[in-house]
C-alpha positions in Angstrom: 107.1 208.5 129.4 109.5 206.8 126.9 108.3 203.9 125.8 106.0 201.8 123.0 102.2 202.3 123.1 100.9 199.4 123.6 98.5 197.9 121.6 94.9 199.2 121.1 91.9 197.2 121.2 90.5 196.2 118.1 88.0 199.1 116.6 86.4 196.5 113.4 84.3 195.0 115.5 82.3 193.9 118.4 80.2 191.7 120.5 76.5 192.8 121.3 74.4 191.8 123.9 71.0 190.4 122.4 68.3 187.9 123.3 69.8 186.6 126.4 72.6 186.0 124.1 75.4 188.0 122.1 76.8 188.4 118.5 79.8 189.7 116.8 78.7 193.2 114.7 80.9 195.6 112.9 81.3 199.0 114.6 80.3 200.3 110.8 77.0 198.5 111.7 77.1 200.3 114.8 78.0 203.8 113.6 75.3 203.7 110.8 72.1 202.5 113.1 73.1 204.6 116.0 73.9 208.2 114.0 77.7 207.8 116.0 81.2 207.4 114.9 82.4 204.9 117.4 81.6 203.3 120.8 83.2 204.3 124.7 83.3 200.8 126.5 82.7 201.4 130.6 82.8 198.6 133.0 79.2 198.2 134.4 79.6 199.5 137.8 81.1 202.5 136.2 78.3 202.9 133.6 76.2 202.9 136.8 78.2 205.3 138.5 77.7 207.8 135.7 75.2 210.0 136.8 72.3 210.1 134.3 71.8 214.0 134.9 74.9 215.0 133.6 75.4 216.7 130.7 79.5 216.4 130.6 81.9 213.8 131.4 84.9 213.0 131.0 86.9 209.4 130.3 90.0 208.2 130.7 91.7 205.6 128.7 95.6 204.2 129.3 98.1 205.7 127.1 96.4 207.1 124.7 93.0 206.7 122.7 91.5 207.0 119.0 89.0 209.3 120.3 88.6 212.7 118.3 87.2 216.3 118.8 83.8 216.8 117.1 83.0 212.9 116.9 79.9 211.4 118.0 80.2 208.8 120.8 78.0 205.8 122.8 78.8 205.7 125.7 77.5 201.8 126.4 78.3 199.4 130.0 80.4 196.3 128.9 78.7 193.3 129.9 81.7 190.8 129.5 85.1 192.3 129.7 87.4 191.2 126.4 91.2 190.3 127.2 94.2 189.5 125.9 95.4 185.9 125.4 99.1 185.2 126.1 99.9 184.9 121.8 98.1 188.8 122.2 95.2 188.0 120.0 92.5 189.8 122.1 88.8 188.5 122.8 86.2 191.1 121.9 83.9 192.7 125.0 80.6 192.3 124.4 78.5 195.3 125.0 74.4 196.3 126.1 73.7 199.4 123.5 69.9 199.6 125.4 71.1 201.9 127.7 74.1 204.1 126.0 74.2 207.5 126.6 75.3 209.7 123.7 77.1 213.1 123.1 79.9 215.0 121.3 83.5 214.8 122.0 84.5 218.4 123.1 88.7 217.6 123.8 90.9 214.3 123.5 94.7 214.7 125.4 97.4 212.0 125.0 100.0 210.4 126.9 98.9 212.7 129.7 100.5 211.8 133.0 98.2 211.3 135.9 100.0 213.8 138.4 98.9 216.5 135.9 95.4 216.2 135.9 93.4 218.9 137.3 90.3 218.8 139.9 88.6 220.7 136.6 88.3 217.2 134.8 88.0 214.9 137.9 85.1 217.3 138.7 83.8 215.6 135.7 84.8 212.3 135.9 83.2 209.3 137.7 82.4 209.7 141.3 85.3 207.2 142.5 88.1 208.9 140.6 88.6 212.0 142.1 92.3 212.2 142.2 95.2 211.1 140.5 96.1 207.9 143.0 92.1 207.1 142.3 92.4 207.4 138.5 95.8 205.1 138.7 93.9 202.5 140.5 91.1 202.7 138.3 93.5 202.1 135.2 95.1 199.4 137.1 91.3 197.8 137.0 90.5 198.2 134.2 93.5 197.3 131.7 95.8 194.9 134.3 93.5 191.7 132.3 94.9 193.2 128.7 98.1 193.5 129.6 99.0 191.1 132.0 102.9 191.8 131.6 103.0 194.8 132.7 103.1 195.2 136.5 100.8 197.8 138.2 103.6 200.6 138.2 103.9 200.2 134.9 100.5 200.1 134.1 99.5 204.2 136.0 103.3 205.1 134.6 101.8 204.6 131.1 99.6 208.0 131.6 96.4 208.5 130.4 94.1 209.4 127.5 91.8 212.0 128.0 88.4 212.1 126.3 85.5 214.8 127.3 81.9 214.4 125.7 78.9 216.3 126.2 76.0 214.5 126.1 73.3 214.8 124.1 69.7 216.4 126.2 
């Protein structure tokens, strides 16, 4: 995997569901009030997926993350997906915090590519990605919107980031 990372998306700040309504917040905001050092973004069928009896899961993010061992992490459904405009200015996700889930991070890998990944972590993962083909498609899904220039290929070919959390009881 020999190429440039691609952009990640922007960690300042935020948009939080509230009222029926949303508003921009800085993650600082965030970090203070909810005792955490920074937010994991699911799509909302995934955040459903995520069963609430587990104590350990395990994310994957393209490329590579800014997730780090020992931090503390929300784990929060996305409730409008951001994107990337075409002059690569991105529009922030906005987020429900009511029903985040948090833990610990345990392990962060980089640039992993998805042929390597073990049945240990998909054991952990969402129900739907269970293999490497499922994790590329889920990739595909999730980033194809913020970067629309790369082709699917591209977009699995990338590798993965690797984050696992234990949640808190």
């Amino acid at each position: 995997m020999h190429h440039d990372a691609l952009p990640l998306s922007k960690s300042t700040h935020i948009r939080v569901a509230c009222g029926g309504g949303d508003r921009e917040v800085t993650i600082a905001s965030l970090r203070r009030r909810l005792g955490i050092d920074a937010l994991v973004r699911l799509h909302p069928a995934d955040f459903r997926a995520l069963p609430p009896e587990w104590r350990h899961f395990v994310h994957f993010n393209l490329e590579h993350t800014t997730n780090a061992a020992g931090e503390r992490y929300a784990v929060v459904p996305i409730v409008t997906p951001g994107c990337r405009r075409d002059d690569g200015t991105e529009v922030l996700p906005v987020v429900d915090l009511a029903p985040r889930r948090i833990g610990t991070c345990l392990e962060v890998r980089q640039g992993v590519p998805l042929a390597e990944i073990g049945p240990d972590l998909f054991a952990h993962s969402l129900p739907h990605i269970r293999s490497p083909g499922q994790l590329a498609q889920a990739l595909v899904e999730r980033y194809r919107d913020l970067f629309p220039d790369l082709s699917d290929a591209e977009i699995a070919a990338r590798g993965c980031a690797i984050t696992r959390i234990a949640f808190d009881p």
